[in-house]
FIZAZA-467566 format. One line per 4 residues: number of its first residue (from 1); their letters; for each residue x, y, z of C-alpha. Coordinates in nm, 2 decimals. Layout:
N
NUM) A) X Y Z; ...
***
This chain:
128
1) XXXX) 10.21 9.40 7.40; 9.98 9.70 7.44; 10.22 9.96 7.23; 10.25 9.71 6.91
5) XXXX) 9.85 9.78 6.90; 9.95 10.19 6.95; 9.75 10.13 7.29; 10.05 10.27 7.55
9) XXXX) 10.02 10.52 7.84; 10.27 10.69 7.98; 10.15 10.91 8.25; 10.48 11.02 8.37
13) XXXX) 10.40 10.76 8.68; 10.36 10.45 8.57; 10.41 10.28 8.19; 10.09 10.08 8.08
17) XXXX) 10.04 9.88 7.79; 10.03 9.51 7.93; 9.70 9.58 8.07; 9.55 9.78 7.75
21) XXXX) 9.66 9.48 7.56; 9.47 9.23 7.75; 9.16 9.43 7.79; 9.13 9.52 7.44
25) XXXX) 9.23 9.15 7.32; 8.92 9.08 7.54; 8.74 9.33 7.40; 8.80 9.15 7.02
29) XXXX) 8.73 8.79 7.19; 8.37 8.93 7.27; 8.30 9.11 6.92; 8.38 8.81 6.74
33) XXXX) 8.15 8.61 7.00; 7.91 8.84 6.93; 7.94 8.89 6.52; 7.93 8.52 6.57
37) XXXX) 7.59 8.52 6.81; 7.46 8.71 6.44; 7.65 8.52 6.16; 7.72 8.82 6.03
41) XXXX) 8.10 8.98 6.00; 8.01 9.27 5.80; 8.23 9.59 5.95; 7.92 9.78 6.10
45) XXXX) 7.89 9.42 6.34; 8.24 9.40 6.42; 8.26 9.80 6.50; 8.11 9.66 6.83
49) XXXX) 8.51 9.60 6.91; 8.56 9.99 6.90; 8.21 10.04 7.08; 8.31 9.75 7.36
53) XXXX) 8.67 10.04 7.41; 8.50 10.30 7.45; 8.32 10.22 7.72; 8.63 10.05 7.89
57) XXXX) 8.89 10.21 8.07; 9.09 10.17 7.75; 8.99 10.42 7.54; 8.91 10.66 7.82
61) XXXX) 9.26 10.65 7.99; 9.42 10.70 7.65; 9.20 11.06 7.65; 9.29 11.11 7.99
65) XXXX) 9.67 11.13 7.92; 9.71 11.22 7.61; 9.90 11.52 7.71; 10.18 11.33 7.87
69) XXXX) 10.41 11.22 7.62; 10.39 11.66 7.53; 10.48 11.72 7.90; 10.71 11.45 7.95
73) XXXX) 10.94 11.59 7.72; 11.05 11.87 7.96; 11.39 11.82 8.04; 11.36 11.99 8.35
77) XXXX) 11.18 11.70 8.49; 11.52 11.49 8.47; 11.75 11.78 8.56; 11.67 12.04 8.78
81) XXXX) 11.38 11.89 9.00; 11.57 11.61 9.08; 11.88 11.81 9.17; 11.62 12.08 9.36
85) XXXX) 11.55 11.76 9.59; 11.92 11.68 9.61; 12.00 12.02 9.71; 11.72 12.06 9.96
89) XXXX) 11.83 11.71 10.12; 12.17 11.79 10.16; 12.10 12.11 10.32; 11.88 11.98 10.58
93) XXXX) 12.03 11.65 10.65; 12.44 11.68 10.54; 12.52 12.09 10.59; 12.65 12.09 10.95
97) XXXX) 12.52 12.41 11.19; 12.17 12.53 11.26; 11.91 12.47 11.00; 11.62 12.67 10.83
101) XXXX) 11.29 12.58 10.77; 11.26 12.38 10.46; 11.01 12.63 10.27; 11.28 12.84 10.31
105) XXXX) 11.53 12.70 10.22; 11.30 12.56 9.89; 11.28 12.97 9.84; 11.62 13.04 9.80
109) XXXX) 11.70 12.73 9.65; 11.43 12.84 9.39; 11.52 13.17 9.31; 11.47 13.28 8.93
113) XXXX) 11.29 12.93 8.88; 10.95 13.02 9.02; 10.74 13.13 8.77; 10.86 12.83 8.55
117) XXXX) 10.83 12.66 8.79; 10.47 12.70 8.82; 10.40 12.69 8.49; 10.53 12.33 8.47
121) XXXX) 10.30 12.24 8.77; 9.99 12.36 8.58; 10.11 12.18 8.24; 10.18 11.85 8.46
125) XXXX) 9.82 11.88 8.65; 9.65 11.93 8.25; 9.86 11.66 8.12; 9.75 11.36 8.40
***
């Protein structure tokens, strides 16, 4: 619904668009009621649809995430974080014998990873 209009977020957590639809659709329902309330239809009345988004949560979250579809693209998010949890779970709960502390073992698992590493957490904290 809400991505035919273009109004879609994708924050990486959660994929909106139903409720962008509704809320704009609502939005349009009150500027024609009000270009109505005037009996006038002239584009600077009905540009109260655009002013009615932009001071909903519409308009705003869209801002808010615009980076994400940028950061989202980062294949590392599909390959090696999930297999850095993997690896971590199966060496605390599978690997038989006595175990290390789990920041340790996310150290050695993370060897040669960490600074990109950390630059992926600082463009996933900008881009949500």
């Amino acid at each position: 619904m809400g991505d035919a209009a273009g109004l879609l977020v994708n924050s990486g957590i959660t994929l909106r668009g139903m409720d962008m639809a509704i809320a704009s659709g609502m939005a349009a329902a009150e500027a024609v009621k009000y270009a109505m309330g005037k009996g006038d239809f002239s584009k600077k009345t009905l540009s109260h649809y655009e002013y009615l988004l932009k001071n909903d949560f519409v308009l705003a979250d869209m801002r808010t995430f615009k980076r994400s579809p940028a950061f989202l693209q980062n294949t590392r998010l599909y390959s090696l974080y999930p297999e850095l949890a993997c690896k971590l779970f199966h060496r605390l709960a599978v690997v038989k014998g006595p175990k290390k502390r789990l920041f340790d073992e996310l150290l050695e698992e993370t060897k040669g990873k960490r600074v990109q590493m950390v630059w992926d957490l600082i463009r996933g904290l900008r881009s949500m």
